[in-house]
C-alpha atoms as one frame of an Amber mdcrd trajectory, in Angstrom:
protein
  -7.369  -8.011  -0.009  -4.253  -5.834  -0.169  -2.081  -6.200  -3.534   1.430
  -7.308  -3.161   4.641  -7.003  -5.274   6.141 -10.907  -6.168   9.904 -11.165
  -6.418   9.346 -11.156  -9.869   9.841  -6.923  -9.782  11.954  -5.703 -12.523
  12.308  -2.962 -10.176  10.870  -0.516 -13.285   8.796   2.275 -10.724   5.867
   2.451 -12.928   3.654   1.169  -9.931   4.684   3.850  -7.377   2.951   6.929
  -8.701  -0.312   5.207  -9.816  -1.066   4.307  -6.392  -3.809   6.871  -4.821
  -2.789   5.739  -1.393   0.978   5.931  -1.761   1.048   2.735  -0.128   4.548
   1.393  -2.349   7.875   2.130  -2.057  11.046   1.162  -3.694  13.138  -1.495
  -2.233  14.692  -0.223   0.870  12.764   2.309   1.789  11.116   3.326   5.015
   7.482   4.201   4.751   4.854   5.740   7.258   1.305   6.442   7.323   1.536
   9.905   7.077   3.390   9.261   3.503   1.498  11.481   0.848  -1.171  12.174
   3.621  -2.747  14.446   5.908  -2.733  11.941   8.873  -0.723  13.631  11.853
  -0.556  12.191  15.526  -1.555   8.475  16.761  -2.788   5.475  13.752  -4.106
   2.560  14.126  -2.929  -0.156  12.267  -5.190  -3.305  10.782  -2.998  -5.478
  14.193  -4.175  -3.226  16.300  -1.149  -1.465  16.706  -1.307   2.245  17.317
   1.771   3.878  16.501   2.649   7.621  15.021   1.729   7.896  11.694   4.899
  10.262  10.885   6.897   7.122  12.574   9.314   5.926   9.770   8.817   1.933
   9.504  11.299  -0.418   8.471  10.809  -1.231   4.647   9.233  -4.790   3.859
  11.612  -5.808   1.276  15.158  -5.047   0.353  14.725  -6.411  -3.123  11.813
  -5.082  -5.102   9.336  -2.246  -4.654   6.732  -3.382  -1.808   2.847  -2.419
  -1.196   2.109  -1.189   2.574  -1.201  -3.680   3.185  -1.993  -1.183   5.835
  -2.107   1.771   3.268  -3.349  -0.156   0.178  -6.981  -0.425  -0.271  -6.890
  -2.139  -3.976  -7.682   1.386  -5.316 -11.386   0.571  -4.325 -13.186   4.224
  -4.265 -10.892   5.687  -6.445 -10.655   3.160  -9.860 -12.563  -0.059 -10.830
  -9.008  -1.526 -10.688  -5.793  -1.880  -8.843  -3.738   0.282 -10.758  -0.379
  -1.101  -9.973  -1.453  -4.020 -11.501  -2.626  -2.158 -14.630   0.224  -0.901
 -15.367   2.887  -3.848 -14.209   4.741  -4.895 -17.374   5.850  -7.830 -15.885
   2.449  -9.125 -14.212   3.561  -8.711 -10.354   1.267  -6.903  -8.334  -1.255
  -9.298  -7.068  -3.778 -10.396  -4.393  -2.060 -11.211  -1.218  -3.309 -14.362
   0.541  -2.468 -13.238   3.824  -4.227 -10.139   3.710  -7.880 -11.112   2.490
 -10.197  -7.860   2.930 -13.758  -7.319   1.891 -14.792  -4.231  -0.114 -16.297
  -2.394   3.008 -13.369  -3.217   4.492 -10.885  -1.687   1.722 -13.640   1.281
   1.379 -13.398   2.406   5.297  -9.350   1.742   4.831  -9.702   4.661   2.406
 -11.719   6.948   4.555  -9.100   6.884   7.274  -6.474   7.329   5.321  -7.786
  10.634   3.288  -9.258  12.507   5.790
């Protein structure tokens, strides 16, 4: 399952540059799939969705730093652990109910996303 970021967020940052996906961003901010990637030209997303990946998205929350569940893969073939979540002072970053993914799943998430 993809990680998310409770409203508990002391807004510190210490999550956004341990994430191997660059799947968070700070509160307000428009993300896209090409974010810290190679990806160029028409993306999927898990909906079904196809959009440009170099579209700029409206941000999921206006209050605390957010994880994009489409660009978040739980860190699986890159660390044993989320890393957001390893280095949250404030115990935030955790499972999200609503986006429950197996580790073949997360794992093929990854290979699209690093090409």
């Amino acid at each position: 399952m993809a990680i998310i970021i409770t409203d508990e967020c002391i807004n510190c940052g210490a999550c956004e540059p341990e994430c191997p996906n660059n799947a968070i961003y700070e509160a307000g901010a428009e993300w896209a799939i090409a974010d810290g990637s190679s990806i160029r030209g028409l993306y999927t997303l898990d909906s079904g969705e196809e959009i440009d990946a170099e579209s700029r998205r409206q941000p999921i929350s206006q209050d605390v730093y957010y994880i994009v569940p489409d660009k978040c893969t739980e860190c699986t073939g890159f660390h044993e652990e989320p890393q957001c979540a390893a280095v949250c002072p404030v115990d935030c970053c955790v499972p999200d109910p609503d986006h429950v993914e197996n580790k073949d799943t997360l794992m093929a998430r990854k290979e699209r996303l690093h090409l």
